[in-house]
N, C-alpha and C positions, 0 to 999 in steps of 0.2 A: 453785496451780492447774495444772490437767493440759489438754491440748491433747486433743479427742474429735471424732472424723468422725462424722457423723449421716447417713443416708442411708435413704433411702425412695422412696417413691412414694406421688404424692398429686392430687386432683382441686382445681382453683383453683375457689375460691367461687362465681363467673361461670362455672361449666363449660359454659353453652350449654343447658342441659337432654337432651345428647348420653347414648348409652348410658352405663353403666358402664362405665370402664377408655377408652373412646376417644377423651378429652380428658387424659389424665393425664399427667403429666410428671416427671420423675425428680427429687429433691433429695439432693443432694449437697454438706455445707456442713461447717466445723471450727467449733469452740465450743470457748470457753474454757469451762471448769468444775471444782470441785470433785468432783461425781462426774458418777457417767455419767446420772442420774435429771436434775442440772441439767441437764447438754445437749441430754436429748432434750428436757426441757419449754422451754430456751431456741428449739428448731427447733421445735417445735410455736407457739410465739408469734411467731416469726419471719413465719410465711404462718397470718394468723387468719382462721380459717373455713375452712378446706382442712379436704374427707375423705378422710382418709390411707387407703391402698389396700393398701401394705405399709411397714411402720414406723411410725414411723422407729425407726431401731437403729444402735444402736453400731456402726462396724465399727473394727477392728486397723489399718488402715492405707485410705490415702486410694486411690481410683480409678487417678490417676497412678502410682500408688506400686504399687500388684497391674498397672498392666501393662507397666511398666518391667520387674518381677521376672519376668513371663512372657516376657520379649523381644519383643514387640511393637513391631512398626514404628512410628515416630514420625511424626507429621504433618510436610509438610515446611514449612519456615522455624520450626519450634518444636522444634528440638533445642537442644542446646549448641552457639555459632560456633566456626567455626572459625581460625585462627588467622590464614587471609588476611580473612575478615570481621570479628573483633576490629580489625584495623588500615586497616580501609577500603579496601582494595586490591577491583580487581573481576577 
């Protein structure tokens, strides 16, 4: 089994009866799978009844991972510690 990022955009069942696209929210998830056809039908089962807006689709690499490689500032307290906070020191 292969590790596959699923990613889309999608309207939750309960959308409010709001316009199109003004309740949607992004999905973003890993799936295990054999191919790439399993993972997206595993992320479509995952949120049942959601009308997907865009995807979901396969992407090459996860969210963190495209913006790690862009250099992108990291949020802070969710980097890697440093070596006075690995040892509890303040």
């Amino acid at each position: 089994m292969k590790l596959f990022w699923v990613e889309g955009l999608y309207v939750p069942k309960n959308g409010g009866g709001r316009k199109m696209g003004s309740a949607s929210k992004p999905f973003s998830q890993s799936f295990w799978a054999r191919t790439p056809v399993e993972a997206i039908q595993a992320a479509v089962q995952s949120i049942p009844g959601a009308r997907w807006i865009e995807g979901p689709v396969i992407a090459e690499k996860s969210e963190e991972q495209r913006m790690r490689a862009m250099g992108a500032p990291e949020l802070p307290g969710l980097g890697p510690l440093s070596k006075n906070e690995k040892a509890g020191k303040k």
